[in-house]
mmCIF file as Biopython writes it, N, C-alpha, C and O atoms, coordinates in Angstrom:
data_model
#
loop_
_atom_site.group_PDB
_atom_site.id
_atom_site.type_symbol
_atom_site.label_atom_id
_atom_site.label_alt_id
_atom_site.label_comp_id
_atom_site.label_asym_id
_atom_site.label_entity_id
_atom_site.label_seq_id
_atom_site.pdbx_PDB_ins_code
_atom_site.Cartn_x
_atom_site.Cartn_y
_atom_site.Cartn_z
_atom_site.occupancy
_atom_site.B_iso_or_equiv
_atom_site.auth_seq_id
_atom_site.auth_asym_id
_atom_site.pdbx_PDB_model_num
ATOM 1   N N  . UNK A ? 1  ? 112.593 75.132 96.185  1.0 0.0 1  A 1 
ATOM 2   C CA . UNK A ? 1  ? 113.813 74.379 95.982  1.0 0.0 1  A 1 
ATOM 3   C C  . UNK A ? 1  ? 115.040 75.280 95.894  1.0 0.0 1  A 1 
ATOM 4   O O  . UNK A ? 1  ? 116.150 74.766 96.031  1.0 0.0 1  A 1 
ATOM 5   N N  . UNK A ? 2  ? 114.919 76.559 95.679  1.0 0.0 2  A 1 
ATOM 6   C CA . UNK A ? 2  ? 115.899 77.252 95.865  1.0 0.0 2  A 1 
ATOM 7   C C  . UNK A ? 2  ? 116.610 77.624 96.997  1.0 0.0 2  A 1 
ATOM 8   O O  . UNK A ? 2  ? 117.343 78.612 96.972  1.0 0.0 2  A 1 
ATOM 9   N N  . UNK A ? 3  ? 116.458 76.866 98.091  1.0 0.0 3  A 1 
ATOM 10  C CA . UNK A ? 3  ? 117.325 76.865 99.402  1.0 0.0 3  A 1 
ATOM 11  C C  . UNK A ? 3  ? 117.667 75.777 99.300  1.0 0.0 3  A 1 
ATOM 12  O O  . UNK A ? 3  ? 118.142 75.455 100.389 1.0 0.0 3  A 1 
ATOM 13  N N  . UNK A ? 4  ? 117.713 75.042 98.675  1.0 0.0 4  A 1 
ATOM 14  C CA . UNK A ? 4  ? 117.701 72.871 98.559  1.0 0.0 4  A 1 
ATOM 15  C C  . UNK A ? 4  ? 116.884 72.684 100.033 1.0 0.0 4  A 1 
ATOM 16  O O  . UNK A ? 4  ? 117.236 71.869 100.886 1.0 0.0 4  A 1 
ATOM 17  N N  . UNK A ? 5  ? 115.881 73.474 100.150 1.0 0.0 5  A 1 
ATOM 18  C CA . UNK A ? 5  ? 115.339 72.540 101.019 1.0 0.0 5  A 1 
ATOM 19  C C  . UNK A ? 5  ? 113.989 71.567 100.322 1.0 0.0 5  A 1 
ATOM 20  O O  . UNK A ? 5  ? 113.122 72.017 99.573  1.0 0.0 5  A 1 
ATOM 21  N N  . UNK A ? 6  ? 114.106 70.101 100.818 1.0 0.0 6  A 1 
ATOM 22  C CA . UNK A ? 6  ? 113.220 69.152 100.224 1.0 0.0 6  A 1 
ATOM 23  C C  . UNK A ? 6  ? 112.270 69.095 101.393 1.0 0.0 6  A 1 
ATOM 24  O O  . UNK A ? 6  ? 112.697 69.295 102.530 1.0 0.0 6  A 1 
ATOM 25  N N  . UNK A ? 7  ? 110.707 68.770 101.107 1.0 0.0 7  A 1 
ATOM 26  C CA . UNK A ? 7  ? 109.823 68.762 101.979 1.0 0.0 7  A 1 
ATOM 27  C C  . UNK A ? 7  ? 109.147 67.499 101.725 1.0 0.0 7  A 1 
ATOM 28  O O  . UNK A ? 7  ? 108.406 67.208 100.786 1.0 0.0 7  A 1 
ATOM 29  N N  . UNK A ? 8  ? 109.707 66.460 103.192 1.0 0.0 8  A 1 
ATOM 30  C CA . UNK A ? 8  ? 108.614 64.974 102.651 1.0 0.0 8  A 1 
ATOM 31  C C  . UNK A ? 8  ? 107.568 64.830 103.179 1.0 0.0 8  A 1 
ATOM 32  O O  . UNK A ? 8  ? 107.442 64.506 104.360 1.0 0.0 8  A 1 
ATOM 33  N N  . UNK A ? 9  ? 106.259 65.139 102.064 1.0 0.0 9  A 1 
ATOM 34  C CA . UNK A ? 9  ? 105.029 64.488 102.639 1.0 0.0 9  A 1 
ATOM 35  C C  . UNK A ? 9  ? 104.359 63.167 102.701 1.0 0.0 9  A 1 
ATOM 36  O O  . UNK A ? 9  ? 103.210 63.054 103.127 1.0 0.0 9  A 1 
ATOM 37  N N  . UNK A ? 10 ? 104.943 62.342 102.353 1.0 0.0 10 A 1 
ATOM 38  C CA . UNK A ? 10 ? 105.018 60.931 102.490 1.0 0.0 10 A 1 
ATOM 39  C C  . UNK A ? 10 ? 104.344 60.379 103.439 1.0 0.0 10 A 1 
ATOM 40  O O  . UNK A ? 10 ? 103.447 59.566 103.214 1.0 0.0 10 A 1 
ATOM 41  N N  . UNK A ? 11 ? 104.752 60.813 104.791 1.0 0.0 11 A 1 
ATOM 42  C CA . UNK A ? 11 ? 104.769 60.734 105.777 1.0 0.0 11 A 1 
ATOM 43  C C  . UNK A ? 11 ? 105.736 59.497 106.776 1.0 0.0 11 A 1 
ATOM 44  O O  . UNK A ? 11 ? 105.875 59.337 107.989 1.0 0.0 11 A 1 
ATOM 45  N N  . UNK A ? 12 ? 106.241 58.819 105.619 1.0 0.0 12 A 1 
ATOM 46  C CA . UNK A ? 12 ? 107.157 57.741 105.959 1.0 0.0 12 A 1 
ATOM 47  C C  . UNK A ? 12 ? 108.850 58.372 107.039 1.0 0.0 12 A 1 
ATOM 48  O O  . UNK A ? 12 ? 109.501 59.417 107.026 1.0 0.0 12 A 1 
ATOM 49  N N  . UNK A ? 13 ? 108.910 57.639 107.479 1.0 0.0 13 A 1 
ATOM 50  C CA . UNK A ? 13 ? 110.367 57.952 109.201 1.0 0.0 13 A 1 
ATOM 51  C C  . UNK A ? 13 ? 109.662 58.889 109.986 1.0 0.0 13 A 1 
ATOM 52  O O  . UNK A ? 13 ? 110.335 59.435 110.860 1.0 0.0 13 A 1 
ATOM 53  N N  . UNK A ? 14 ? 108.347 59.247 109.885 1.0 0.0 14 A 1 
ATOM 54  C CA . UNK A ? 14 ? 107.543 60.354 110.313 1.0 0.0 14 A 1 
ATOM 55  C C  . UNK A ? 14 ? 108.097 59.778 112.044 1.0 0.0 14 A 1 
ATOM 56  O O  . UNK A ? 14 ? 108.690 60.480 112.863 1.0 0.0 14 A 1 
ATOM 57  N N  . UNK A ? 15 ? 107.749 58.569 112.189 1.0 0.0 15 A 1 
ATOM 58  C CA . UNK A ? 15 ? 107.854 58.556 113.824 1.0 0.0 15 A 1 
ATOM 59  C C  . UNK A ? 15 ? 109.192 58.536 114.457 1.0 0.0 15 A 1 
ATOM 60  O O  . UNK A ? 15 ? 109.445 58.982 115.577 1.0 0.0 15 A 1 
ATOM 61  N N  . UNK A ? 16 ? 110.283 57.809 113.389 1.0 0.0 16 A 1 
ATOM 62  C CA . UNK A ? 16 ? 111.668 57.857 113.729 1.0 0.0 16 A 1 
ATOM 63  C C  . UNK A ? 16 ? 112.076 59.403 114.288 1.0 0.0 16 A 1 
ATOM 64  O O  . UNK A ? 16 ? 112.648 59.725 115.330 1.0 0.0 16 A 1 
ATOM 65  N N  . UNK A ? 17 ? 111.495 60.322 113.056 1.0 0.0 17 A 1 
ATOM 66  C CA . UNK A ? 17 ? 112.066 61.720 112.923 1.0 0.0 17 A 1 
ATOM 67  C C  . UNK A ? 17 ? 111.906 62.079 114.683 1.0 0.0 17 A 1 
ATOM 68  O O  . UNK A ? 17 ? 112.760 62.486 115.470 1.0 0.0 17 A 1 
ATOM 69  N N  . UNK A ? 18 ? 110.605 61.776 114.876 1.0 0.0 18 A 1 
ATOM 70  C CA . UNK A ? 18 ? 110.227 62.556 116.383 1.0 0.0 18 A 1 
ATOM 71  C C  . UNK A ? 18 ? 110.395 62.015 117.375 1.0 0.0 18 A 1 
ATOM 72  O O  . UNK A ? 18 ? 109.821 62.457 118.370 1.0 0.0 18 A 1 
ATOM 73  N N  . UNK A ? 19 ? 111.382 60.666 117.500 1.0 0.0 19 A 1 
ATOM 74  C CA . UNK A ? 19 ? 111.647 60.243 118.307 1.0 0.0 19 A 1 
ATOM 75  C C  . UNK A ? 19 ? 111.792 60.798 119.755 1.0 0.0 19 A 1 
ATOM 76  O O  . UNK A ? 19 ? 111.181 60.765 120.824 1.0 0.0 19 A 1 
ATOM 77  N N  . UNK A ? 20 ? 113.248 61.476 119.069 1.0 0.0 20 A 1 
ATOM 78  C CA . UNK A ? 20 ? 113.884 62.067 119.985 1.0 0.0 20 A 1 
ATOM 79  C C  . UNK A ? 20 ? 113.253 63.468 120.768 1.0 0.0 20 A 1 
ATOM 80  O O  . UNK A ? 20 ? 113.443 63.776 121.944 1.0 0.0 20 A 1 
ATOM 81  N N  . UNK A ? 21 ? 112.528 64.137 119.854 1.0 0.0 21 A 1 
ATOM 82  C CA . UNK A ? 21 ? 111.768 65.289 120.477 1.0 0.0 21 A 1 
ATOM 83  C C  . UNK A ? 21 ? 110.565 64.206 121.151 1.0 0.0 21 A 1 
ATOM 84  O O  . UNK A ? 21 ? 110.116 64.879 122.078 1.0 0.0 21 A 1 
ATOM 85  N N  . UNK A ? 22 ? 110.165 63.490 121.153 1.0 0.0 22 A 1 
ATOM 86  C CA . UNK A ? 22 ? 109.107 62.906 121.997 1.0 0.0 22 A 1 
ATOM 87  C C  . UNK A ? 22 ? 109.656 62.724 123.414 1.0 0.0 22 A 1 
ATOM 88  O O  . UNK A ? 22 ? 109.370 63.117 124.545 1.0 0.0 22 A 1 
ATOM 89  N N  . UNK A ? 23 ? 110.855 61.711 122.655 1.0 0.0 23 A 1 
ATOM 90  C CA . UNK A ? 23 ? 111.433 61.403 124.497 1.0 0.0 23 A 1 
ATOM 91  C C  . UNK A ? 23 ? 111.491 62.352 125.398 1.0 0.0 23 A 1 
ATOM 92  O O  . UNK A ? 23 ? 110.955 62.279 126.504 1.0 0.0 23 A 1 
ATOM 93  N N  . UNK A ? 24 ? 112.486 63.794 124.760 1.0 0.0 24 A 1 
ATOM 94  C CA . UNK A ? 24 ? 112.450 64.753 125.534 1.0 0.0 24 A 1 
ATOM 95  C C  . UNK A ? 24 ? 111.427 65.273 126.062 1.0 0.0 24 A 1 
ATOM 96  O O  . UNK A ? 24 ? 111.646 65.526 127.247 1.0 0.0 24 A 1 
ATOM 97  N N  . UNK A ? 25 ? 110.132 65.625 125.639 1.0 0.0 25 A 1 
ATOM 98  C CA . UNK A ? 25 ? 108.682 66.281 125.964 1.0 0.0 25 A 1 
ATOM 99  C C  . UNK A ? 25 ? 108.718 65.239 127.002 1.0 0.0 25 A 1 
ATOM 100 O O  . UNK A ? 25 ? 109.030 65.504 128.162 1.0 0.0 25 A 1 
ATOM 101 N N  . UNK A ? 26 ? 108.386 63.994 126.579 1.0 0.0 26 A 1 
ATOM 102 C CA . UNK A ? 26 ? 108.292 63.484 127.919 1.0 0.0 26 A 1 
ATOM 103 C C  . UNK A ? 26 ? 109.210 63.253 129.272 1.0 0.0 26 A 1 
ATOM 104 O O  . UNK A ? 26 ? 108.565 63.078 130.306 1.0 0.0 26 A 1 
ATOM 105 N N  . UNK A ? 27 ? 110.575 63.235 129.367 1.0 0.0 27 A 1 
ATOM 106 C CA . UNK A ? 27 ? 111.197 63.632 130.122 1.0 0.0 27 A 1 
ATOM 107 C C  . UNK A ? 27 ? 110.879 64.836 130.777 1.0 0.0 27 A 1 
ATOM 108 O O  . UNK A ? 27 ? 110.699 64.856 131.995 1.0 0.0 27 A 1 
ATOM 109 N N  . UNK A ? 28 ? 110.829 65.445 130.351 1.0 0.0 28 A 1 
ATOM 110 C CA . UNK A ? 28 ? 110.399 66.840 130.629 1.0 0.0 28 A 1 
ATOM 111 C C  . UNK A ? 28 ? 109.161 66.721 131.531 1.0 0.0 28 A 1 
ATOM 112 O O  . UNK A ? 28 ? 109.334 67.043 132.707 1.0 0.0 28 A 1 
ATOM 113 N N  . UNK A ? 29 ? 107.454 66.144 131.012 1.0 0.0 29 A 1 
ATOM 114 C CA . UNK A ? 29 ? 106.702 66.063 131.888 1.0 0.0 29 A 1 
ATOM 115 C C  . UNK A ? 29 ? 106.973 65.664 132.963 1.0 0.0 29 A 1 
ATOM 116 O O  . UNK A ? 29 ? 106.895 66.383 133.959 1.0 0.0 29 A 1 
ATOM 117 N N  . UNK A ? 30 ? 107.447 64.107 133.002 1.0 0.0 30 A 1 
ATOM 118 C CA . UNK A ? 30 ? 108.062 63.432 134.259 1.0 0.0 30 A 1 
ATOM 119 C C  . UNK A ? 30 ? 108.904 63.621 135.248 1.0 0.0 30 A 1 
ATOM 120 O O  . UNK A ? 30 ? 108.783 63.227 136.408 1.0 0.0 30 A 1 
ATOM 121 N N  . UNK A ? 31 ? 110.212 64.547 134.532 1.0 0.0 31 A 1 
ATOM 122 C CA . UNK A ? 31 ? 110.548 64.937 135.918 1.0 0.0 31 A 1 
ATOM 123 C C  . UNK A ? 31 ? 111.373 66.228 135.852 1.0 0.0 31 A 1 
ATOM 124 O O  . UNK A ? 31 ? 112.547 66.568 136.003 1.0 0.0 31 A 1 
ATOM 125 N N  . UNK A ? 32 ? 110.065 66.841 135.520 1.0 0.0 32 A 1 
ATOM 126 C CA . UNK A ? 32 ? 109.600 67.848 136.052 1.0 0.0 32 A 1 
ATOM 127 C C  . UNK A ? 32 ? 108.216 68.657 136.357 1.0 0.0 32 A 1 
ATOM 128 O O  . UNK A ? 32 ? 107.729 68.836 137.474 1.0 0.0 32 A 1 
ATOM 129 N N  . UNK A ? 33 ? 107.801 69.013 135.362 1.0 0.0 33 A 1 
ATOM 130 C CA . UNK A ? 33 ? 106.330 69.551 135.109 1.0 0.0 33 A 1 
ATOM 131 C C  . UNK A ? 33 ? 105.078 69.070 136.149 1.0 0.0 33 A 1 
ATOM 132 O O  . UNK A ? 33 ? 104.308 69.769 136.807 1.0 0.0 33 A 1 
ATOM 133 N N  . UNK A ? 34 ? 105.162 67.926 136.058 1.0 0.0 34 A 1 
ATOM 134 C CA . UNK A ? 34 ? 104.457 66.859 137.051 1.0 0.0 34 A 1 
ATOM 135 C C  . UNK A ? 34 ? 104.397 66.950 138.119 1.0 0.0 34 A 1 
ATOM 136 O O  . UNK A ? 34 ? 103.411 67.235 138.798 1.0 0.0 34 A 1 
ATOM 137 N N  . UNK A ? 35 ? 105.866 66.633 138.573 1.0 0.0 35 A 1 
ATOM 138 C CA . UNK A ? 35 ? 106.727 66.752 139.978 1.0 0.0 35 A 1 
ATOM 139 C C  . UNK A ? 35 ? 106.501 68.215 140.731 1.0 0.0 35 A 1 
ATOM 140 O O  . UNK A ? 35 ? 106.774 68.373 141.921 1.0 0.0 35 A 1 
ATOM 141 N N  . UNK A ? 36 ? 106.016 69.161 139.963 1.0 0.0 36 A 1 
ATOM 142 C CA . UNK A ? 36 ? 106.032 70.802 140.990 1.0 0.0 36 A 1 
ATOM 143 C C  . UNK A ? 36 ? 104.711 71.511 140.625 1.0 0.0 36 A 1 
ATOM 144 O O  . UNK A ? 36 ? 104.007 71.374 139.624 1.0 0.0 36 A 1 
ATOM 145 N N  . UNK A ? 37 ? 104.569 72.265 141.652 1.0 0.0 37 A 1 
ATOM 146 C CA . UNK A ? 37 ? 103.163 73.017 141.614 1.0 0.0 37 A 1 
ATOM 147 C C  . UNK A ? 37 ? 103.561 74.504 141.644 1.0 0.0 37 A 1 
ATOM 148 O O  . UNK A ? 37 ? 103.741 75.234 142.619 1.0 0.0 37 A 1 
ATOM 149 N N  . UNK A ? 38 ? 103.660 74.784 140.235 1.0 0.0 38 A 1 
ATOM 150 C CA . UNK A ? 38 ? 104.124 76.443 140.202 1.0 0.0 38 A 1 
ATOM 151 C C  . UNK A ? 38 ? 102.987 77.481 140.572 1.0 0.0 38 A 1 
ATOM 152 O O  . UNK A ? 38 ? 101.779 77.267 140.479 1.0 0.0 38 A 1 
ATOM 153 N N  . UNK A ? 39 ? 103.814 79.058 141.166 1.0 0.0 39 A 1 
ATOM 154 C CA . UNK A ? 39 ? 103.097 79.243 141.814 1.0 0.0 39 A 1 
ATOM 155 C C  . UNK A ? 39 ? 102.465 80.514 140.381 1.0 0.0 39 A 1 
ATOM 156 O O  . UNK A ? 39 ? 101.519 81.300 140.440 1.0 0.0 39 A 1 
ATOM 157 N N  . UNK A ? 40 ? 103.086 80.349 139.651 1.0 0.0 40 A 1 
ATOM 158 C CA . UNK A ? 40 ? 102.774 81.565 138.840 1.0 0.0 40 A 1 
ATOM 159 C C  . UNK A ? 40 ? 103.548 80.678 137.308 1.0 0.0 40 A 1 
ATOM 160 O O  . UNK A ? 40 ? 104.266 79.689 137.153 1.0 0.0 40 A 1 
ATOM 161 N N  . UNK A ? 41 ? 102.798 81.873 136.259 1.0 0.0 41 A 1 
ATOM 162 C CA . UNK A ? 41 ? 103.561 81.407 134.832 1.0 0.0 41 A 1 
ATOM 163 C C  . UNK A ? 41 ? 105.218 81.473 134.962 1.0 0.0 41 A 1 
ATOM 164 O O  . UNK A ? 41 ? 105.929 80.520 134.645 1.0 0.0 41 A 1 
ATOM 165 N N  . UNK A ? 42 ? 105.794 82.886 135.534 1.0 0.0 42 A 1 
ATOM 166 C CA . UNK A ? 42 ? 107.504 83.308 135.861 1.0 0.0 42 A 1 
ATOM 167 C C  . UNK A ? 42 ? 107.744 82.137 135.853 1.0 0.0 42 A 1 
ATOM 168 O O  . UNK A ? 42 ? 108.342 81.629 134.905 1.0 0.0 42 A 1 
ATOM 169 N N  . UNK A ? 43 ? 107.271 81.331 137.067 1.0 0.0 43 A 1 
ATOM 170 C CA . UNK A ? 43 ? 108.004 80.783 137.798 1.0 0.0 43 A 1 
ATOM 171 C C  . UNK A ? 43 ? 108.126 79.097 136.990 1.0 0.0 43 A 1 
ATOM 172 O O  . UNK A ? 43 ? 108.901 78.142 137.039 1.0 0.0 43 A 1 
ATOM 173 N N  . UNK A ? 44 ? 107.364 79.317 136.557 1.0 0.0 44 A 1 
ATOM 174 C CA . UNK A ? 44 ? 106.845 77.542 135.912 1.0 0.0 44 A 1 
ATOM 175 C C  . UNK A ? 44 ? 108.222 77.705 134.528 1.0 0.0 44 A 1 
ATOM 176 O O  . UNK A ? 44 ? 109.010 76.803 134.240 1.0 0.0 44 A 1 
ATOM 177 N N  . UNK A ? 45 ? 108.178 78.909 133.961 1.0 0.0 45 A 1 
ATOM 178 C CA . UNK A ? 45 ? 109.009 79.315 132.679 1.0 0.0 45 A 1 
ATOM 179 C C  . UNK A ? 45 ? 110.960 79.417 133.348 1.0 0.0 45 A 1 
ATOM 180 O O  . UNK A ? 45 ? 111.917 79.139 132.626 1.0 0.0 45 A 1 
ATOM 181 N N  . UNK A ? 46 ? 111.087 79.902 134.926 1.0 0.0 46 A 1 
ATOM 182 C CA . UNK A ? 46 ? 112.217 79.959 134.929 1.0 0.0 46 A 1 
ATOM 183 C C  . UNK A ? 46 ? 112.531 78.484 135.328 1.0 0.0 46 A 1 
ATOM 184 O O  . UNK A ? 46 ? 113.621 77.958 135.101 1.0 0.0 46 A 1 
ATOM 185 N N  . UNK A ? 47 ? 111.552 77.901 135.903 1.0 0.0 47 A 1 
ATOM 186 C CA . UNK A ? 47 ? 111.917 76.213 136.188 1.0 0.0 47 A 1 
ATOM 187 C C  . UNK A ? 47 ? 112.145 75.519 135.204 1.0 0.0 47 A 1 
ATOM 188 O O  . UNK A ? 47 ? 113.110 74.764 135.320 1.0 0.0 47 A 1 
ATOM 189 N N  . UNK A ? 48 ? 111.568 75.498 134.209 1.0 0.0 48 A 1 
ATOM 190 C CA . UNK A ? 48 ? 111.545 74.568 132.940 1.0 0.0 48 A 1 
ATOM 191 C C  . UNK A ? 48 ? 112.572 75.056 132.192 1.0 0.0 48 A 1 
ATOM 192 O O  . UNK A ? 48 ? 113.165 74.405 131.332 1.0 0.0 48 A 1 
ATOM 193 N N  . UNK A ? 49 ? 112.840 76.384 132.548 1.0 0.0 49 A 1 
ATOM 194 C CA . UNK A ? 49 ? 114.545 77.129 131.820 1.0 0.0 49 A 1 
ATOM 195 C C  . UNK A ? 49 ? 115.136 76.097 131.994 1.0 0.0 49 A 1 
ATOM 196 O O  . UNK A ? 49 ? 115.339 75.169 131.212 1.0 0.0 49 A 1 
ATOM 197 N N  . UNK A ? 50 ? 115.564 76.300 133.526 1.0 0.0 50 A 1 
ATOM 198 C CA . UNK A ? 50 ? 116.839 75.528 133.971 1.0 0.0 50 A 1 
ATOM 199 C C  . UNK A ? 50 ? 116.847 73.902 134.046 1.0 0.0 50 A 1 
ATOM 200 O O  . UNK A ? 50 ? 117.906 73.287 134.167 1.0 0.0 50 A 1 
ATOM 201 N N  . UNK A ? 51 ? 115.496 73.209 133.957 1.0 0.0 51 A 1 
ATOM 202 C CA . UNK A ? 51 ? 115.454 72.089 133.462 1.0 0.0 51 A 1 
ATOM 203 C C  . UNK A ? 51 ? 116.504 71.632 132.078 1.0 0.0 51 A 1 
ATOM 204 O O  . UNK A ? 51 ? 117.535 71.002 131.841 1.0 0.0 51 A 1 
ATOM 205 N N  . UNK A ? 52 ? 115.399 72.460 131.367 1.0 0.0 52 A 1 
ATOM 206 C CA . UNK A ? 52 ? 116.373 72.535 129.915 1.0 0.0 52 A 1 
ATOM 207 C C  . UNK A ? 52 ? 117.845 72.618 130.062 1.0 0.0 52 A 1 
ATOM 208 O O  . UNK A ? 52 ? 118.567 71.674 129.744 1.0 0.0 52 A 1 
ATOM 209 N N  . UNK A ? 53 ? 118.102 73.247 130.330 1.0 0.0 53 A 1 
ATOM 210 C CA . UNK A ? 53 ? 119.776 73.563 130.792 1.0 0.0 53 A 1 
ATOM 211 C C  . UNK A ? 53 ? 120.536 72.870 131.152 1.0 0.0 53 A 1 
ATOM 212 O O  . UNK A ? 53 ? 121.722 72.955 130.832 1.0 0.0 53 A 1 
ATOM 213 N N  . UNK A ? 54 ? 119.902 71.717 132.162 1.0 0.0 54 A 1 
ATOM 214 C CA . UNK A ? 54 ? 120.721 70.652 132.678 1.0 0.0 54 A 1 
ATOM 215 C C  . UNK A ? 54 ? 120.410 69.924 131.779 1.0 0.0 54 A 1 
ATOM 216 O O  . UNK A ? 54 ? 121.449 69.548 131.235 1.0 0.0 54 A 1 
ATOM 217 N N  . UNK A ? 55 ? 119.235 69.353 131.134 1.0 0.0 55 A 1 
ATOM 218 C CA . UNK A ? 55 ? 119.223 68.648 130.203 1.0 0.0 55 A 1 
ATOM 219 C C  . UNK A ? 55 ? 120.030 68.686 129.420 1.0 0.0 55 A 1 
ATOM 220 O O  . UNK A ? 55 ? 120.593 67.599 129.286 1.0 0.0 55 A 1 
ATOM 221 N N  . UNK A ? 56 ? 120.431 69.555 128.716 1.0 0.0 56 A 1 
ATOM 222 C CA . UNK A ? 56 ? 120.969 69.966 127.165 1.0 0.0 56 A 1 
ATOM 223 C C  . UNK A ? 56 ? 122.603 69.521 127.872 1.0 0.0 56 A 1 
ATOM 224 O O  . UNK A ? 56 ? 123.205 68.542 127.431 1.0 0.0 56 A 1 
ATOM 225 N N  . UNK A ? 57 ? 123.224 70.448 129.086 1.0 0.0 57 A 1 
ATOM 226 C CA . UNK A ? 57 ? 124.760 70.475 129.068 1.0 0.0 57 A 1 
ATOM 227 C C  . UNK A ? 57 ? 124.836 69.687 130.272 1.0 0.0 57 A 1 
ATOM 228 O O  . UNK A ? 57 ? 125.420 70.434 131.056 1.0 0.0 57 A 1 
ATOM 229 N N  . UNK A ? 58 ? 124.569 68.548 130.905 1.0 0.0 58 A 1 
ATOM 230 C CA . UNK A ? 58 ? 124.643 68.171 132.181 1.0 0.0 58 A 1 
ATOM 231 C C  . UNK A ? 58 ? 124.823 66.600 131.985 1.0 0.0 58 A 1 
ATOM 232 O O  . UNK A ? 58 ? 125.871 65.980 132.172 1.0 0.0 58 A 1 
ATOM 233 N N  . UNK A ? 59 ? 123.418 65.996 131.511 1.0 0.0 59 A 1 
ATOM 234 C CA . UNK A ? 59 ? 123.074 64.448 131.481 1.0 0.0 59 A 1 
ATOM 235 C C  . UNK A ? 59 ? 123.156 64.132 130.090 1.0 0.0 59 A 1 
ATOM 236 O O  . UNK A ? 59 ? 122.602 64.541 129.070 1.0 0.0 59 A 1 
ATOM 237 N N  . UNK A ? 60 ? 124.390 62.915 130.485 1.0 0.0 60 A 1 
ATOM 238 C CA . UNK A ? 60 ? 124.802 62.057 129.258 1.0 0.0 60 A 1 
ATOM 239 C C  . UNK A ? 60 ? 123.272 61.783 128.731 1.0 0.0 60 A 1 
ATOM 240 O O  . UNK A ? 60 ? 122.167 61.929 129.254 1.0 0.0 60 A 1 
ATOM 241 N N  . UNK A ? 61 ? 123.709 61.332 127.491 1.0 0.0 61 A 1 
ATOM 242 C CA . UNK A ? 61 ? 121.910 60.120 127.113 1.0 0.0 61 A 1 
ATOM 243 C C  . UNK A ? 61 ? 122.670 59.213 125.890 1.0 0.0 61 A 1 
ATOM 244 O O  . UNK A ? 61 ? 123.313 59.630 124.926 1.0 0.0 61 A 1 
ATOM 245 N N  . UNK A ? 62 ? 122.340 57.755 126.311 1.0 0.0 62 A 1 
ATOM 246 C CA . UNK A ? 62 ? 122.889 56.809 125.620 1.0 0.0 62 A 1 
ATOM 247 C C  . UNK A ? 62 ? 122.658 57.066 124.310 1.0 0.0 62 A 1 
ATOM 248 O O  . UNK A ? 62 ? 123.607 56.750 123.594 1.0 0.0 62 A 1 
ATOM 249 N N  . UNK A ? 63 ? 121.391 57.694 123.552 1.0 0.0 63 A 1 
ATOM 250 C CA . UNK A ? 63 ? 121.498 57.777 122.194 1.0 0.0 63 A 1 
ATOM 251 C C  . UNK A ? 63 ? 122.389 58.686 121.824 1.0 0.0 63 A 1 
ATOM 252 O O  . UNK A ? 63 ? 122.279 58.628 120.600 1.0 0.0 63 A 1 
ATOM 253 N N  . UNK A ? 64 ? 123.307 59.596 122.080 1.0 0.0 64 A 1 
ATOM 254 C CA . UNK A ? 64 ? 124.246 60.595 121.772 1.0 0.0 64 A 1 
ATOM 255 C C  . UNK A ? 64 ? 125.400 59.737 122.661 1.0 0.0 64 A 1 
ATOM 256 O O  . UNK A ? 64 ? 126.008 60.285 123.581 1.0 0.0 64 A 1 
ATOM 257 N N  . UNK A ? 65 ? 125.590 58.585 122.351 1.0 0.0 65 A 1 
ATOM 258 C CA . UNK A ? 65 ? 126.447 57.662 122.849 1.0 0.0 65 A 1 
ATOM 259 C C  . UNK A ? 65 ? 127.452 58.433 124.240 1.0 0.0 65 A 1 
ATOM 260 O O  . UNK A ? 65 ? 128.616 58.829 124.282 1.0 0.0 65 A 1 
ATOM 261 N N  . UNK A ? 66 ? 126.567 58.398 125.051 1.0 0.0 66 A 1 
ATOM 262 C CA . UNK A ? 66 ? 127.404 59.004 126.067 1.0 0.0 66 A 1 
ATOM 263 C C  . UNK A ? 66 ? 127.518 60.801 126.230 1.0 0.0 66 A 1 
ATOM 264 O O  . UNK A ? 66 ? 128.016 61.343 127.217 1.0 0.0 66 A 1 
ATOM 265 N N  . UNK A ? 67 ? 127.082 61.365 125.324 1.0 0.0 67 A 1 
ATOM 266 C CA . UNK A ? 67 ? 127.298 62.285 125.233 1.0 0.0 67 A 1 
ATOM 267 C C  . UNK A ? 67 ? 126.121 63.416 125.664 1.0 0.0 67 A 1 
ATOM 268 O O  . UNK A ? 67 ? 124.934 63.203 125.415 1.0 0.0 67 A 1 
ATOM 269 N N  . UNK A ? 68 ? 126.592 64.658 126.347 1.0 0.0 68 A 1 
ATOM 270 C CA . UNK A ? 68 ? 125.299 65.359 126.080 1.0 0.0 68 A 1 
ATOM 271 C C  . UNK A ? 68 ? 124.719 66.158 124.932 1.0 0.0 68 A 1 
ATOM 272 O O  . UNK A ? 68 ? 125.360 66.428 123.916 1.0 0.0 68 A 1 
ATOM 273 N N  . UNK A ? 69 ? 123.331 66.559 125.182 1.0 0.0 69 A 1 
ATOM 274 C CA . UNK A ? 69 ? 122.656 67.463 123.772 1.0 0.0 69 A 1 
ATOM 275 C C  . UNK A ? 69 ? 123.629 68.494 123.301 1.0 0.0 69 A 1 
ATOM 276 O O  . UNK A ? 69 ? 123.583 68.822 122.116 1.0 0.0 69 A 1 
ATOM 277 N N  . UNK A ? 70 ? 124.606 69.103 124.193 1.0 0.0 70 A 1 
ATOM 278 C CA . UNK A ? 70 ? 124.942 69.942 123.847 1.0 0.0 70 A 1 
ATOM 279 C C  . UNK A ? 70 ? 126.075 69.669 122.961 1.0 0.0 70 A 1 
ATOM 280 O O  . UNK A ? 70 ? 126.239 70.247 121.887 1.0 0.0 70 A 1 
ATOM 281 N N  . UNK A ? 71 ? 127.166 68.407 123.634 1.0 0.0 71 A 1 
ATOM 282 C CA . UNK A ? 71 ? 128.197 68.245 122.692 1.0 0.0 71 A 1 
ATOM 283 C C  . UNK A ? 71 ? 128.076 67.424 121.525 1.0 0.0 71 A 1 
ATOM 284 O O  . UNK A ? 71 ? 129.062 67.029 120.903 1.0 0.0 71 A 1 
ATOM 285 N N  . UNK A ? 72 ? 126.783 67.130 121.181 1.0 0.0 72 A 1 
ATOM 286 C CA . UNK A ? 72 ? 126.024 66.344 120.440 1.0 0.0 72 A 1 
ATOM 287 C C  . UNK A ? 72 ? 126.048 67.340 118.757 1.0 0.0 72 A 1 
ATOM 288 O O  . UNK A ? 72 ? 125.432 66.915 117.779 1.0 0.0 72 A 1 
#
């Protein structure tokens, strides 16, 4: 408790909490991961870089009301 950090094991908003990291994982499989046949680890790691990248500073997403991850 000396950082005020609180730890809930409850397990209650457990699914709310991961909403949003779910959606993304799955975005992520779908379109991308899925969609390409890498030819090596490099290459699978610099693809999914730049996935990320557009994700985060590129595409609005209605739950960040219009906004992207990044200006989020």
């Amino acid at each position: 408790m000396a950082a005020g950090v609180r730890i809930n094991i409850d397990g209650r908003r457990r699914a709310l909490d991961n909403a949003a990291v779910d959606r993304f994982w799955r975005s992520l499989k779908y379109e991308e991961v899925y969609l390409k046949d890498y030819i090596d680890l490099i290459e699978a790691r610099r693809e999914i870089g730049s996935y990320i990248e557009r994700y985060n500073a590129c595409c609005p997403h209605q739950s960040f009301g219009g906004r992207t991850p990044d200006m989020a």
